[in-house]
C-alpha positions as CSV (number, residue, x, y, z in Angstrom):
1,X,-16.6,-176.5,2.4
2,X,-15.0,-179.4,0.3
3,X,-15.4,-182.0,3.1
4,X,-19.2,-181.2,3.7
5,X,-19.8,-181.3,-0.1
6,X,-17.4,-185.1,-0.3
7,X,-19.3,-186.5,3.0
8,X,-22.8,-184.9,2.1
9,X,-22.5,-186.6,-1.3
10,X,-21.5,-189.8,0.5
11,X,-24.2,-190.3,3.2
12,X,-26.6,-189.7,-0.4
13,X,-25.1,-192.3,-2.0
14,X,-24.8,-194.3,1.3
15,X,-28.6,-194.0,2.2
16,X,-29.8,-194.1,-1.5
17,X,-28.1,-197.8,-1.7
18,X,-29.9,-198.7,1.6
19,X,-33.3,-197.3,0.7
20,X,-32.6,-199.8,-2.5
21,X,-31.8,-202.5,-0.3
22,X,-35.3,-201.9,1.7
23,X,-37.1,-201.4,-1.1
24,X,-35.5,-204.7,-3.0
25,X,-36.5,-206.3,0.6
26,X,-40.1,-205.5,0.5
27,X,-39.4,-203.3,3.8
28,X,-41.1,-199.8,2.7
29,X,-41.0,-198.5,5.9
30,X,-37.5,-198.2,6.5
31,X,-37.0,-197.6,2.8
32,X,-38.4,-194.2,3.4
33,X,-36.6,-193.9,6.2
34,X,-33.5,-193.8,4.1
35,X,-34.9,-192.1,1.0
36,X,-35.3,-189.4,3.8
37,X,-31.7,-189.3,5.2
38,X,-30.2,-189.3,1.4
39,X,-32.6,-186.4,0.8
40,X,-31.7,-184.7,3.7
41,X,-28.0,-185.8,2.5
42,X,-28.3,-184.2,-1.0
43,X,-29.7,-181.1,0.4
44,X,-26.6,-181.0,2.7
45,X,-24.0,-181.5,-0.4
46,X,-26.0,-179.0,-2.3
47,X,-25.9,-176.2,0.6
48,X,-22.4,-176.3,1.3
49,X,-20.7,-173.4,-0.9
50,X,-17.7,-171.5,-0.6
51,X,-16.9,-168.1,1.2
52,X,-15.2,-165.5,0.5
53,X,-13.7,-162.9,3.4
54,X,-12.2,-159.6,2.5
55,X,-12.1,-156.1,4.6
56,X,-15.2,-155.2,2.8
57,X,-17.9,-157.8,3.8
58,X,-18.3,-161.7,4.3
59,X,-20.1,-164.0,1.2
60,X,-21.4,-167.3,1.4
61,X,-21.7,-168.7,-2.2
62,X,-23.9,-172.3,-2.7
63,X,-26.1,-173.8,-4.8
64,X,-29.2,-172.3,-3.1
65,X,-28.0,-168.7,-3.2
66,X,-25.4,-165.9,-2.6
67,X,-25.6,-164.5,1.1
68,X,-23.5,-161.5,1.9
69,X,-22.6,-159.1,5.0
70,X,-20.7,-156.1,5.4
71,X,-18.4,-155.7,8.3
72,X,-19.7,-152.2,8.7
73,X,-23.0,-154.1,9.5
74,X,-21.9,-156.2,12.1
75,X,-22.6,-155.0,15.9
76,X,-22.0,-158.7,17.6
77,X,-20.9,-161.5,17.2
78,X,-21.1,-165.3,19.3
79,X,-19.2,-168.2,18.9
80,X,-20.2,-172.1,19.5
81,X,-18.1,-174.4,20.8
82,X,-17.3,-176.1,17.8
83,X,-16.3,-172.7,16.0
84,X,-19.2,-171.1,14.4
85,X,-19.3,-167.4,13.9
86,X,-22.4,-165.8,14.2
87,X,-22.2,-162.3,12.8
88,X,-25.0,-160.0,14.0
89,X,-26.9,-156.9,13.3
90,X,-29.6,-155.0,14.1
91,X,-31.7,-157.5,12.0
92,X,-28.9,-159.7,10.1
93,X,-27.7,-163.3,11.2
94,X,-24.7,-164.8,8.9
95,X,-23.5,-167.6,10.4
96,X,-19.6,-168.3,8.9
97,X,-18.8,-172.3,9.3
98,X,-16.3,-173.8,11.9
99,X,-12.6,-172.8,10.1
100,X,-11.8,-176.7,10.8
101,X,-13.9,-177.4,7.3
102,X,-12.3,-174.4,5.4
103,X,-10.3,-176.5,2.7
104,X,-8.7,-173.1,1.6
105,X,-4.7,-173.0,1.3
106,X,-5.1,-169.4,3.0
107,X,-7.0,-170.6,6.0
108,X,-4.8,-168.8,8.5
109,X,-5.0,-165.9,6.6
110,X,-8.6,-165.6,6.7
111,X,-9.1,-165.9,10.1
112,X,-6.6,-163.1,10.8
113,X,-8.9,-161.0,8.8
114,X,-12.0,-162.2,10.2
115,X,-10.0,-161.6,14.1
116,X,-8.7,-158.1,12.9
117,X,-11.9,-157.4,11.3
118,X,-13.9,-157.7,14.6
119,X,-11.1,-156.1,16.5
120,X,-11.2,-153.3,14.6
121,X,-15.0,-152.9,15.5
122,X,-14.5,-153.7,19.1
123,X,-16.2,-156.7,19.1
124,X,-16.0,-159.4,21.8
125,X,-17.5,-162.5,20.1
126,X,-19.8,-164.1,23.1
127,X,-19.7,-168.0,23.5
128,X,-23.2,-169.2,22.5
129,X,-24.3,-172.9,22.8
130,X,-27.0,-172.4,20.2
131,X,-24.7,-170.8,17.7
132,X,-24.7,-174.3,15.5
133,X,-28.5,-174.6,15.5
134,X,-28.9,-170.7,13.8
135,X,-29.6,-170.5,10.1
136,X,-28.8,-167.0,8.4
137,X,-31.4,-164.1,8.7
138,X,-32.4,-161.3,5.7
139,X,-28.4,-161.7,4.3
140,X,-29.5,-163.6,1.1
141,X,-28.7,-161.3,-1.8
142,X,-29.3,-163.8,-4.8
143,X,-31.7,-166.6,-5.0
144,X,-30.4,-169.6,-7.5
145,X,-33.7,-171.2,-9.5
146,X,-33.8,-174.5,-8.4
């Protein structure tokens, strides 16, 4: 989650400079048109975390929070054409990012455990086109103060 931390904090930085730039231009229009994108920018650096996968559950650790899921929990699973994993239960959604922005040295590793993991459970994971738009669902288990 590196990469979405290096080119969150880099669109900030980008669209800070450019609502600057309006501003400096007497154009406040546009200038909080890009205060918005380097907001929306920051909050993406800030929510990108790491995870952690073992045969016990899956964690998602950011600045906003700790969100957690047991693998005895999970009933479904769907996938989205870019590689999201949505992990379902009865009333849990964790979504676990594309492995393509893992920056882990154990990468293959962990998707052998996350494969044997929903093998093991007999789980099929469905292809889903809305799988990218889901956030997680009643899996937070520790708010950070902000």
């Amino acid at each position: 989650m590196q990469k979405f931390r290096l080119i969150g904090g880099g669109c900030f930085l980008l669209f800070l400079g450019c609502s600057v730039a309006a501003f400096l231009a007497n154009q406040p229009w546009p200038g909080l048109g890009f205060l918005a994108f380097s907001a929306l920018s920051a909050y993406t650096a800030l929510g990108a975390g790491s995870f952690s996968i073992d045969s016990y559950r899956v964690t998602h650790q950011s600045y906003w929070g700790q969100w957690e899921i047991a693998w005895n929990e999970v009933l479904e699973a769907d996938f989205s054409p870019s590689g999201t994993l949505l992990l379902l239960s009865e009333s849990k959604r964790f979504v676990l990012s594309s492995p393509e922005w893992w920056s882990c040295e154990n990468k293959e590793g962990a998707i052998a455990l996350v494969s044997e993991m929903l093998d093991e459970r007999k789980i099929v994971p469905r292809p889903s086109n809305l799988a990218d738009c889901k956030t997680m669902k009643n899996t937070r288990v520790r708010q950070n103060a902000v």
